[in-house]
C-alpha positions in Angstrom: -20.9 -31.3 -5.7 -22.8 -29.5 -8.1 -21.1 -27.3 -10.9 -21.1 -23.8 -9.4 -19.7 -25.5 -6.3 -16.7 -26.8 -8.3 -15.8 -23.7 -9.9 -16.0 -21.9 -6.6 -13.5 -24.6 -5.3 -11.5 -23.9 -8.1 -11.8 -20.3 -7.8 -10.6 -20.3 -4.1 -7.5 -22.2 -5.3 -6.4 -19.0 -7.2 -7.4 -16.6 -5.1 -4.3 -16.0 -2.6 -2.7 -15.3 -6.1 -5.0 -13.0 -7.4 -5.4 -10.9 -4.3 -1.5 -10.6 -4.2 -1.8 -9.3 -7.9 -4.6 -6.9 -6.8 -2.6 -5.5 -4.0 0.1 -5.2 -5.8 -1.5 -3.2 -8.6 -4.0 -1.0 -6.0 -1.8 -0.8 -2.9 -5.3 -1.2 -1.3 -6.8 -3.9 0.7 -10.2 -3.1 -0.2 -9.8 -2.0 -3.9 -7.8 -5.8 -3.9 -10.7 -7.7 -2.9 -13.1 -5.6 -4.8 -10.9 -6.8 -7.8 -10.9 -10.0 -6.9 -14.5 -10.7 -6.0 -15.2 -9.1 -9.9 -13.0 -11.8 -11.2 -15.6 -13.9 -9.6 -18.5 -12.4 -10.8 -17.1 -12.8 -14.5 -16.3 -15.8 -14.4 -19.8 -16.8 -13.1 -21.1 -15.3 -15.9 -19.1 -16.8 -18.6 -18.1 -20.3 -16.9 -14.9 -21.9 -17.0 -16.2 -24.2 -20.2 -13.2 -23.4 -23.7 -10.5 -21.9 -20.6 -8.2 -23.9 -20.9 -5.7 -22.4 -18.3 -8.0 -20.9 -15.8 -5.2 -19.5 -13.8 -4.4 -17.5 -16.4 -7.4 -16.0 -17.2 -8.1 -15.0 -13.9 -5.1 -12.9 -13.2 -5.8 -11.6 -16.7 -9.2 -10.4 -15.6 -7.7 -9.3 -12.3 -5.1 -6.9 -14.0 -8.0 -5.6 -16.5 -10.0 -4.6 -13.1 -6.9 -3.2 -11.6 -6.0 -1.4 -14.6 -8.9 0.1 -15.4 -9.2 1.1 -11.5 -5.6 3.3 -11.6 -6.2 4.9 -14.7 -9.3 6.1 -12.8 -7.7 6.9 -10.0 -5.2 9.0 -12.0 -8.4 10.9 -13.7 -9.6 11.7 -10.6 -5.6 13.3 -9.4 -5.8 15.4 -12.4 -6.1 19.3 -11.7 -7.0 21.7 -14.0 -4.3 23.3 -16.0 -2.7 26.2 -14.5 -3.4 25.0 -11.1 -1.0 23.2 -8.5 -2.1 19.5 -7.3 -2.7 19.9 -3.6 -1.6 17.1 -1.2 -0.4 13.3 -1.3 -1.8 10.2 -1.6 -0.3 7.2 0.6 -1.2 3.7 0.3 -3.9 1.8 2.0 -1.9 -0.3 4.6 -2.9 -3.8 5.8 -2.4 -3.4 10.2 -2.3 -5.9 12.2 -1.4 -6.1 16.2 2.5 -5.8 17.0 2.3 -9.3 18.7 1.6 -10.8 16.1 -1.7 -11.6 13.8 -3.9 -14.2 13.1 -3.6 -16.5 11.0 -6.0 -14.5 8.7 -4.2 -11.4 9.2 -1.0 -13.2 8.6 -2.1 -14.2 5.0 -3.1 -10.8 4.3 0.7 -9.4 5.1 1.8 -12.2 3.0 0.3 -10.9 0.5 1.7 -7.4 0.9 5.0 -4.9 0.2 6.7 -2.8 2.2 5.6 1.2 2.2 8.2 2.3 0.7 7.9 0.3 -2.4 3.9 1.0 -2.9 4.9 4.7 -2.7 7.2 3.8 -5.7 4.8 1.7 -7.5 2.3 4.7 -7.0 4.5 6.9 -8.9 4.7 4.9 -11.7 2.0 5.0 -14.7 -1.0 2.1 -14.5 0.6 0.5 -17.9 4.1 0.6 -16.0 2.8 -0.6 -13.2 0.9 -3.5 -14.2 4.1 -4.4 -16.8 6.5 -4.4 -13.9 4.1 -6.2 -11.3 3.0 -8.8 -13.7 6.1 -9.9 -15.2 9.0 -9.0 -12.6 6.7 -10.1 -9.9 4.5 -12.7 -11.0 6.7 -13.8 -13.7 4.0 -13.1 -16.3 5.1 -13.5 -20.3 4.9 -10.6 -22.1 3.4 -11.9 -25.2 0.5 -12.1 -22.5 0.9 -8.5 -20.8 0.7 -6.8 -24.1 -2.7 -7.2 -24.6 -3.8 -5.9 -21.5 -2.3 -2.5 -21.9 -2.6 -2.4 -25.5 0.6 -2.3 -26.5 3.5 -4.8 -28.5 5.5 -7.3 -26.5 8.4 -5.1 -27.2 6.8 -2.0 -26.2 5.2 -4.1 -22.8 8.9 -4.8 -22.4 9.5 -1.1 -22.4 6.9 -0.6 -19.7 8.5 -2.6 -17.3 11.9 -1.6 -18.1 11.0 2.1 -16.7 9.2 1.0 -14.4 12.1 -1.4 -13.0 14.4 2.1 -13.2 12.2 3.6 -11.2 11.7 0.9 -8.3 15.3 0.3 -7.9 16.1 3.9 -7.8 13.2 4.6 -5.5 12.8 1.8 -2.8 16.3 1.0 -0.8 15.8 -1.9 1.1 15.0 -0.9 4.8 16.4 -2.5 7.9 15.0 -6.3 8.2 14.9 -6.1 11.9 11.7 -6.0 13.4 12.6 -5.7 16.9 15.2 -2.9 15.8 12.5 -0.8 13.8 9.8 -1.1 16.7 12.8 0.3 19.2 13.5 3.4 16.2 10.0 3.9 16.0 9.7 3.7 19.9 12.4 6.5 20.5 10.3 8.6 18.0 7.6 8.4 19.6 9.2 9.4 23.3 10.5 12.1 21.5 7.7 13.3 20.0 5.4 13.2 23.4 8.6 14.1 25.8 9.1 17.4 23.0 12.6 16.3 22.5 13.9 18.2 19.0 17.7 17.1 19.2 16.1 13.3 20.2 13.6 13.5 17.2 16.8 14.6 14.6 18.7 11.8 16.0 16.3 9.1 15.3 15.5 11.0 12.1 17.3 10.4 8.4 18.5 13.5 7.2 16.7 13.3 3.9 13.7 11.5 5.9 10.3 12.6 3.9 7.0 12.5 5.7 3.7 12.2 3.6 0.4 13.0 5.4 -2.9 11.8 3.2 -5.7 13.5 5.3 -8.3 13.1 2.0 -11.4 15.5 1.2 -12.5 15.6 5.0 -9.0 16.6 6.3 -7.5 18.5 3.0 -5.9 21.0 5.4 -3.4 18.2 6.9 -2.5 16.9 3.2 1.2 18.0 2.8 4.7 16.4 1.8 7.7 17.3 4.2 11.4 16.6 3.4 14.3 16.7 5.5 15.0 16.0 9.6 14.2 19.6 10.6 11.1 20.3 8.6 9.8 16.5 9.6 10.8 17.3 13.2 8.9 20.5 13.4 5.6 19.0 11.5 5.9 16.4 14.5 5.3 18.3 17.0 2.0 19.6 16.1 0.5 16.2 16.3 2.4 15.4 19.7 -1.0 16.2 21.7 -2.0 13.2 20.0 0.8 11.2 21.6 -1.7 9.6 24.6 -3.6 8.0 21.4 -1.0 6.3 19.7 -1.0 2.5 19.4 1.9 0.0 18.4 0.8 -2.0 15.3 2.3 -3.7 12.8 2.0 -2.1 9.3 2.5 -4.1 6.5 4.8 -6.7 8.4 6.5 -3.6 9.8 6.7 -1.3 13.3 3.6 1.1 12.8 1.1 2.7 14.9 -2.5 3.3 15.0 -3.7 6.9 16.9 -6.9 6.6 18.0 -8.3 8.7 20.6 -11.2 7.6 22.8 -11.0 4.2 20.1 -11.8 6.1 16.8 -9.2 5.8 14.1 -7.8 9.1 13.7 -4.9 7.8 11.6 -2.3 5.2 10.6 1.5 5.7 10.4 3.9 3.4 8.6 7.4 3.8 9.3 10.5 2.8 6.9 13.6 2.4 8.9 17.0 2.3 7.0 20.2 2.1 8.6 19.1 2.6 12.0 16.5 6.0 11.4 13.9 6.6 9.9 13.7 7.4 6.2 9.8 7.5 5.7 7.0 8.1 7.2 3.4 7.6 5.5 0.5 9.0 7.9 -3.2 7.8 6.1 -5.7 10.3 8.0 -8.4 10.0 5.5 -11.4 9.4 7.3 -13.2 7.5 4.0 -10.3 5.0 3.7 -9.3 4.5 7.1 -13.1 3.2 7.9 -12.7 0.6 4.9 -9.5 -0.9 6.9 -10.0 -4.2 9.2 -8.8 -2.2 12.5 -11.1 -3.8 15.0 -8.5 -6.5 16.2 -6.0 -3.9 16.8 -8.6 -1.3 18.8 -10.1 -4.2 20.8 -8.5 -3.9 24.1 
């Protein structure tokens, strides 16, 4: 085994880790790998010769990537002054089928949160972000985060301080279940199609908030909703979709692909708490849903 072979054998020992960092930090499957593969790269380039914990430096080049990669993200979010930002941004989800995936597919879910939690994580700042993920999740020192976002060990400790607020404010655990959110999803779903409006409140939270993410193409559909009536009322202008609609699993969790005549027309995630539905995350942007692995799921 020559020496580039080794360091790719080495490199592939690290890499579940790094791609849980990355997905973590991005909330996207693609933009993970992406981050990953760049680790790669760099450390082809410079070689693993004077590192002496090559672990280390990885997921410190991975969160550099990742870093750089939010704040921008972030640029790119920011409207002029004076003028009102216009739609949502949900993140990418990893699908697989709602049997059960492969044993590919079920590395990828290992590697990824629940919904509601990466809508948290997307409201906090990239410094926050990467703070909290690194340490809380990935037990990362600070003495090591701080140079990565520039900052003190104390004021790194800061960072993940708010951000830790914010997540345990933010996220509620949702019901475990998955049997039990595939049969709340279900009854949303024959309410929805069957035009059922006291059905659809009763499976609905009260304070349930639905985020639609159509992107550039589909501007017009971008939109937050809050509340069982408003949700309720939003639902039934995609019901004509209904025939389309596809169990998956989304990120471990009961989810549904629509697809009509087998194009991805859009993804929806569903966070069930207490029995109902508390979230619901639809990705229609026709950009980022052709970058996610969905053949397995539309392959009859």
């Amino acid at each position: 085994m020559d020496e580039r072979d080794l360091l790719a054998e080495r490199f592939e020992e690290h890499r579940p880790r790094l791609r849980a960092v990355a997905y973590r930090m991005l909330g996207s499957p693609a933009e993970a790998e992406d981050a990953v593969q760049e680790a790669w790269l760099r450390l082809g380039r410079s070689g693993a010769g004077g590192i002496q914990n090559l672990g280390g430096w990885l997921t410190t080049v991975v969160a550099r990537v990742c870093l750089d990669a939010l704040r921008s993200r972030r640029s790119r979010r920011e409207e002029p002054m004076g003028e009102p930002r216009v739609g949502v941004r949900v993140p990418d989800p990893i699908v697989g089928r709602a049997e059960g995936a492969d044993p590919e597919h079920e590395a990828l879910l290992n590697d990824s949160v629940g919904p509601a939690l990466l809508a948290v994580l997307d409201t906090l700042t990239p410094a926050e972000r990467l703070a909290f993920v690194l340490h809380d999740v990935f037990g990362v020192p600070f003495g090591e985060i701080a140079p990565i976002v520039g900052r003190s060990p104390d004021a790194a400790r800061q960072l993940a301080s708010r951000a830790r607020r914010r997540v345990r404010g933010g996220a509620a655990n949702p019901d475990a279940d998955p049997a039990r959110q595939r049969e709340v999803v279900d009854a949303f779903l024959a309410a929805s199609r069957e035009g059922d409006f006291e059905a659809l409140l009763a499976v609905l939270d009260p304070d349930v908030v639905l985020r639609i993410d159509g992107g550039a193409v589909r501007a017009g559909l971008s939109k937050g909703v809050r509340g069982a009536r408003a949700v309720a009322e939003q639902t039934f202008t995609f019901s004509r979709l209904s025939p389309f609609v596809r169990p998956v699993l989304v990120n471990g969790a009961a989810g549904v692909v629509v697809a009509p005549r087998g194009r991805p027309f859009a993804v929806m995630d569903f966070t069930v708490r207490r029995g109902r539905i508390a979230e619901i995350d639809v990705l229609a942007d026709p950009e980022r849903l052709s970058r996610l692995d969905l053949v397995e799921v539309l392959d009859d």
